[in-house]
Every structure is written in C-alpha cells, then in structure tokens.
C-alpha positions in Angstrom: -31.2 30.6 7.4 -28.2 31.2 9.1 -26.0 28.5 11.3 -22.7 28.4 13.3 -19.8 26.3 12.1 -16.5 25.0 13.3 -13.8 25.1 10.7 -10.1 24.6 10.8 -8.4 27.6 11.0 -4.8 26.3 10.9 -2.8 23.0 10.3 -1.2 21.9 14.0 2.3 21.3 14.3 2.3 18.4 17.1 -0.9 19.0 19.2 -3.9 20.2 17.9 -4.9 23.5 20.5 -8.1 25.2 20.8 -6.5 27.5 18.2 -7.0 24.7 15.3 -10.5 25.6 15.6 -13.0 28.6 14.7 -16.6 29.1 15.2 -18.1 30.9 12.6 -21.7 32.0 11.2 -22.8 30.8 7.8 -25.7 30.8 5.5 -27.5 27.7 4.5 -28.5 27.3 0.8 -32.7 26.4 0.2 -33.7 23.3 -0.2 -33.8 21.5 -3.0 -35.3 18.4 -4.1 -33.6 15.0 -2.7 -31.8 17.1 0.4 -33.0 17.6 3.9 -32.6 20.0 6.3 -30.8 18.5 9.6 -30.3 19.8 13.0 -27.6 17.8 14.7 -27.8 16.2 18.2 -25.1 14.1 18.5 -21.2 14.7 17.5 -18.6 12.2 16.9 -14.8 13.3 18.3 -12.3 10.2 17.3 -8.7 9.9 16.9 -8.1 9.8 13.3 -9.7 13.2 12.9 -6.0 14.5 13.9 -4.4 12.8 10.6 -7.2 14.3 8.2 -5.8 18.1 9.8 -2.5 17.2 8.6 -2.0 18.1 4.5 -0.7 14.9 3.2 -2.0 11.6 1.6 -3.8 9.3 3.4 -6.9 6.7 3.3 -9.2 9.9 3.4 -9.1 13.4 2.3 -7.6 15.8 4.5 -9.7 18.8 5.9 -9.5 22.0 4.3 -8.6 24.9 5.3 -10.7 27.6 6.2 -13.7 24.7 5.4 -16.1 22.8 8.2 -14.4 20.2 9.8 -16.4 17.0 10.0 -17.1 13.6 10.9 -20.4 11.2 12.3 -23.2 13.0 13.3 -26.7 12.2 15.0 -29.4 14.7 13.3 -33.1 14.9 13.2 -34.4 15.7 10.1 -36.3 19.2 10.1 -37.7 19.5 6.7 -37.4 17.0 3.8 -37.8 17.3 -0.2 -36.9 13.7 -0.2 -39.0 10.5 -0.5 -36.6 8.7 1.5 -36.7 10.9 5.2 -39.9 12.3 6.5 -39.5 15.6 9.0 -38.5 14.1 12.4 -36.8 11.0 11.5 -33.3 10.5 13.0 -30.5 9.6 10.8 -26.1 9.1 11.3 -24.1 10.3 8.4 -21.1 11.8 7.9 -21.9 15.4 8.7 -19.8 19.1 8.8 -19.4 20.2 12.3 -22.5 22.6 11.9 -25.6 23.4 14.6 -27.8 23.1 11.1 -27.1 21.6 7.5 -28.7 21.1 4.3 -27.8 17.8 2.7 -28.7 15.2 0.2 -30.6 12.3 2.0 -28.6 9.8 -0.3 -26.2 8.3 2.4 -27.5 8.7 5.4 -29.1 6.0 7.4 -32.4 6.0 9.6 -31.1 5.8 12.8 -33.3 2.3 14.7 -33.4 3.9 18.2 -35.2 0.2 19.5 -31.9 -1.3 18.8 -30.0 1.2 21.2 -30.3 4.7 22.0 -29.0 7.2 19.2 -25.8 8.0 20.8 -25.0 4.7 20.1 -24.7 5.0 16.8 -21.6 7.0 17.0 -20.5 3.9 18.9 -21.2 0.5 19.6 -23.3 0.3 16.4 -21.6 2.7 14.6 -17.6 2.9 13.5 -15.7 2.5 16.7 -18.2 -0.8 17.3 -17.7 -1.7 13.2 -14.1 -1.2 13.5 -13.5 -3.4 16.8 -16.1 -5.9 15.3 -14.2 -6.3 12.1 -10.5 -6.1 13.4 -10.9 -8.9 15.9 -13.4 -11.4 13.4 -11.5 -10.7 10.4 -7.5 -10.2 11.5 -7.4 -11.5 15.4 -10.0 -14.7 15.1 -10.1 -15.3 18.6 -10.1 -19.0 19.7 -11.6 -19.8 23.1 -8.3 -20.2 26.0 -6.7 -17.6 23.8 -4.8 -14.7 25.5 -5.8 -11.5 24.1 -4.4 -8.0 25.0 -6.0 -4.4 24.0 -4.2 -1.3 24.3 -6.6 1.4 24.8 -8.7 -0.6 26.2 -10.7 1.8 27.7 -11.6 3.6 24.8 -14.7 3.1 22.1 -12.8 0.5 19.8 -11.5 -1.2 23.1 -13.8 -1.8 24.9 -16.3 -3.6 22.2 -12.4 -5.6 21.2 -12.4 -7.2 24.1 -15.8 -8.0 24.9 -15.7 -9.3 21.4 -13.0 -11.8 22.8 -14.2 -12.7 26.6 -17.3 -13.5 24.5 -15.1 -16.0 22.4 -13.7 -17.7 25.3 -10.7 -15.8 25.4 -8.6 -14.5 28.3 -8.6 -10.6 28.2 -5.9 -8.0 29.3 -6.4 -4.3 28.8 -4.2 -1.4 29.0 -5.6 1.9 30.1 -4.3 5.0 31.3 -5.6 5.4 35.0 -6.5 3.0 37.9 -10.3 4.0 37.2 -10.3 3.1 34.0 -8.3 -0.2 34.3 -10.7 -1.1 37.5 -13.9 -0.5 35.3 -12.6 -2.5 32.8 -12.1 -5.5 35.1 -15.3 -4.4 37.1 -17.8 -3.6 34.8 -16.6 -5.2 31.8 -15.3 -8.5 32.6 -11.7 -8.1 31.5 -9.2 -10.5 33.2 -7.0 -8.1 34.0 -5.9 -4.5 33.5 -2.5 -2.6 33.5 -2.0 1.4 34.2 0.4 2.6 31.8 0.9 5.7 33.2 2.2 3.9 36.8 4.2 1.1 35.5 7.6 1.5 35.2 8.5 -2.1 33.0 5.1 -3.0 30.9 7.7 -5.4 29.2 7.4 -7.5 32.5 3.9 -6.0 33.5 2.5 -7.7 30.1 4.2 -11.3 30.6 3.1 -11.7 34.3 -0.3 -11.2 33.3 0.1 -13.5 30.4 2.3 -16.1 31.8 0.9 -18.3 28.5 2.4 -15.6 26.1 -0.2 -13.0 23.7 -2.0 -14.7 20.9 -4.0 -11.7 19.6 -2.5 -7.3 20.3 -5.1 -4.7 19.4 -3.0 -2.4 19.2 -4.7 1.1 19.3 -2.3 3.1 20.1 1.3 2.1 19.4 4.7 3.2 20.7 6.2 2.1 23.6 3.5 0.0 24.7 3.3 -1.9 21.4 7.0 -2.6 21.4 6.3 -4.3 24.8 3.4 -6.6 24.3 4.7 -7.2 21.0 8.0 -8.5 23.1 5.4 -11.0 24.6 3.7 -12.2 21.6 3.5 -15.9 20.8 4.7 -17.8 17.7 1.1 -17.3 15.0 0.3 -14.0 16.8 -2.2 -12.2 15.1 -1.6 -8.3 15.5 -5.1 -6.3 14.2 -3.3 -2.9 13.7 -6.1 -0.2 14.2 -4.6 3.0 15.6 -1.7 4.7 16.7 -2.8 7.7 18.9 0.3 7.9 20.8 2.3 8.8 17.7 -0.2 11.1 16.2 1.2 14.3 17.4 4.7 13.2 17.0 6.6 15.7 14.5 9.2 14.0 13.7 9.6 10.1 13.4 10.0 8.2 16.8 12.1 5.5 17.0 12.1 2.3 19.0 12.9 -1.4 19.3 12.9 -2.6 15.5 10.1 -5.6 16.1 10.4 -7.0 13.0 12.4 -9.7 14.1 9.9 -10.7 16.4 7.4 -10.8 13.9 9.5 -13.0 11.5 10.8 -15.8 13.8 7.2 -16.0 15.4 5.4 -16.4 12.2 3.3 -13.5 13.3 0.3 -11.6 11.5 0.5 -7.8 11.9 -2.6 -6.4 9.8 -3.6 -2.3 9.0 -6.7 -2.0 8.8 -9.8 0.8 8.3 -13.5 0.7 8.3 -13.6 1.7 4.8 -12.6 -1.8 3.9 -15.6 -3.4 4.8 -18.6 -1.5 4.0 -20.9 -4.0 2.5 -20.7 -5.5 5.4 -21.6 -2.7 7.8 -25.2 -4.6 8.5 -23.8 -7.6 9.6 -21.6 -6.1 12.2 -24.5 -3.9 13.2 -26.9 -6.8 13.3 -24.5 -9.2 15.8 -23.3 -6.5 17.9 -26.6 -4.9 18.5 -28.0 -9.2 19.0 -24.8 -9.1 22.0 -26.2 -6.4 23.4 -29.8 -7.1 23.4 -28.7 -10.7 25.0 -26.4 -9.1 28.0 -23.1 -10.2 26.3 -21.8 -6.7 25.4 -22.1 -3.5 27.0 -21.3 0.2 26.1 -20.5 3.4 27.9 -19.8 6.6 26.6 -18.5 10.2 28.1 -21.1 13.0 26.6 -19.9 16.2 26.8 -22.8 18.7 26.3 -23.0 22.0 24.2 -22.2 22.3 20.4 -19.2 24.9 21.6 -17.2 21.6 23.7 -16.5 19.9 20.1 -13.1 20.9 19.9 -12.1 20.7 23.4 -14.0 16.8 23.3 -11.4 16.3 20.3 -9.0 17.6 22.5 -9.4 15.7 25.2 -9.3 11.9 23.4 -5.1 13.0 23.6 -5.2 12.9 27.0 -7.1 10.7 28.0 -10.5 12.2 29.1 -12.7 9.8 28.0 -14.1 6.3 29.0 -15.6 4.4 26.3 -16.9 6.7 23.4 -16.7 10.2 23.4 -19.8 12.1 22.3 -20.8 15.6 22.1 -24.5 15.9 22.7 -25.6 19.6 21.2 
C-alpha cells in the first residue's frame, strides 16, 4: 500500500520556509502482529517542532534528514493484529506526518471522544492542555488575589494557563499579538485584561499599569523583549513557569537583552524550565481535572483547523506569525 509523506528536506537557517518540507510517496510495510494500520485525521503543528529541525542536543531527538517529520496525531484505526485496538477505534500518539501508517499499538491511547471532541486531544486534553496544567500547578501555584501574566496568551498553552488561574481566584493579564486576539481573550475567556504587543510602544509601563499590585506568576511562552519587561514588573517570591521561547526560535545568532538576573536575585524569584516529558505518570490526572473544568463551564477551548493533509507545513508555518487562536490543528 502506498502513502504520501512529509519529510524534511533541509535544516533552516532562521525561519523554517515551505522549502524545509517535501511531500513524498512511500510504501507501507504489511502488518504484523501487535501493529495497526492508521489513517490520520487530525495533525498537531506546535512550536517546539522548529528546535527538533535544528541538528543539536536537546530534550528530544532531532528530526532526520531526508526522514518523516512528526509529532501528535488523531488516527482511526483501519485494520488491527492487536488485542489492544479493534478497526475503527480512535487513538492520539505520536505519529510521522504520513496520510497512512503502520505502527505498533503499544503507546497509543484510545482516544474518549465523550470527554471532548477528538481535536481536542491535540489540545486541551492533550500536551498544550498537559503542559499549561502542569506549569501553573506545579511551578506558578496560583493563590486566589494573585496577579498573573501570560505571554502568548492567545495560543494553546495560554489560553488553558490562564483559565487555570482566573479559576484559582487570580487576576489575569494576557499578551497577544493583535487587538482580536487580546479582545477574545478578555471577551470570551474572562481575562482581566489584554495587551497588543505588536501596537505598544513601552510594555515595560503597559505591564505595570495593568498590574498596579506588581506580577506574582509570568508564563512566559515566548521570551525576548516581552519577558525582559514583565519580568521588570515582577514581585519579590515571583514564580516564573518557563515554557517556551518562540520569539527566539529562529534567531541565528544569540540575542542579547537586559541581564534579569538581578531581578531575579534581590526578589527572591522562581524561574523554572520545564517540559511535558517530566511528568508523564501523571498525564491522567491532568487529563481527568481539565476535562472535569470543562464539563463544569470553567474552562473553554478554541482551536484554528486548517484543512487538507498538504497545509501541514504552511499550519507550522504560520504558529511564527501568529496565525493561530488557541490550538492549531490540521484536520486531513
């Protein structure tokens, strides 16, 4: 049986282009006993896949060259030799960016589509939800009348970060990158307040006038400028969940900024890296209180679906610029 694949034809120097990427046509081995045959339907895009196209050490493996690309997929099972899946179950995993794929079944989860619809799973309930879940319960331990701020707030991570804080009492401020993005997250979402990057000229002052009582919890997605000025505001026992740094992704060389360790010294403040990987015996836990906030009105999710198994690249793409609001997903 033959399939189409997206590989990575080329390491990027700064920003990935549509020239990182190449479709090709494979053949699929037969199936053997304990694999399944999978047809995917939903595609993960997320920021970190830009550090695995880079050929250097990290928390995860690099992608190879010339090799699938890959990250969390939504597939329906087509065939099974396994006792675990039956044909037409839906289950996530972490998938190669193929239209069809033979896999074991070991590792991948049924996906429980009462909980939430399946896209969800690449989001709320799945490693952007995880992540947020985890960053703010384990690092930022929000205290009701806390001030919180989220930098790419608009995003998958977030969004669920500072829901997870409104719905610990706290006072919420996001930073997004457009005035639709910052009024949906005061709209829909139930932020406190939102600031456009992109328009404002000091986020030094934007960040303490909407936090006259100082920050007591950053997380910080995306780093930068941005970081070096809500850091600026932070108060003394700030607690700093570190979970991305987007804006310096493409960077090829090493930017260079105000040196905030000072801050963080006299202010007795926590500044914590973290990845999902460090907590995956505790995936059901996250799973089971996020999906119980959803199902009792206290958290809620959107996502951008691009459609067509050809828009994965130019999904990735677009999570650099800002395309998305909430998760983005490519349904096939």
């Amino acid at each position: 049986m033959n399939t189409r694949q997206i590989v990575l034809a080329e390491r990027p120097k700064g920003a990935p282009t549509t020239d990182t990427f190449r479709f090709e046509t494979t053949t699929l081995p037969p199936l053997q006993p304990g694999e399944v045959l999978l047809q995917g339907k939903y595609y993960s895009v997320d920021p970190y896949m830009r550090g695995r196209m880079n050929d250097r050490r990290s928390y995860i493996a690099p992608f190879r060259m010339d090799q699938p690309m890959e990250g969390a997929v939504v597939a329906e099972v087509l065939q099974s030799k396994s006792d675990r899946l039956s044909t037409g179950d839906l289950v996530t995993g972490m998938l190669p960016w193929r239209e069809k794929m033979v896999v074991k079944a070991v590792g991948l989860l049924k996906t429980d589509t009462s909980l939430a619809p399946a896209s969800y799973y690449l989001g709320l309930l799945g490693i952007p939800g995880l992540t947020a879940y985890f960053g703010m319960m384990d690092i930022g331990k929000p205290k009701a009348g806390e001030t919180v701020v989220i930098s790419g707030a608009a995003g998958a991570v977030g969004l669920v970060a500072g829901q997870i804080g409104k719905i610990h009492g706290c006072r919420v401020i996001g930073i997004a990158g457009s005035d639709k993005k910052t009024d949906i997250l005061v709209d829909e979402f139930g932020f406190d307040g939102a600031i456009n990057y992109k328009t404002t000229k000091d986020m030094r002052k934007a960040v303490a006038e909407l936090c006259p009582d100082g920050v007591d919890i950053y997380f910080d997605n995306v780093g930068g400028d941005i970081s070096d000025a809500v850091i600026s505001n932070i108060n003394f026992h700030g607690r700093i969940p570190l979970c991305g740094q987007i804006a310096l992704y493409n960077a090829q060389g090493i930017p260079t900024g105000p040196r905030m360790y000072p801050v963080l010294l006299t202010r007795s403040v926590l500044l914590q890296g973290f990845i999902i990987r460090n907590f995956p015996d505790r995936f059901p836990e996250g799973i089971k209180q996020l999906s119980a906030w959803l199902k009792e009105g206290k958290m809620k999710f959107t996502e951008t679906i691009v459609e067509g198994f050809d828009q994965i690249p130019q999904a990735l793409l677009g999570l650099f610029t800002g395309e998305n609001t909430g998760k983005m997903v490519v349904k096939a």
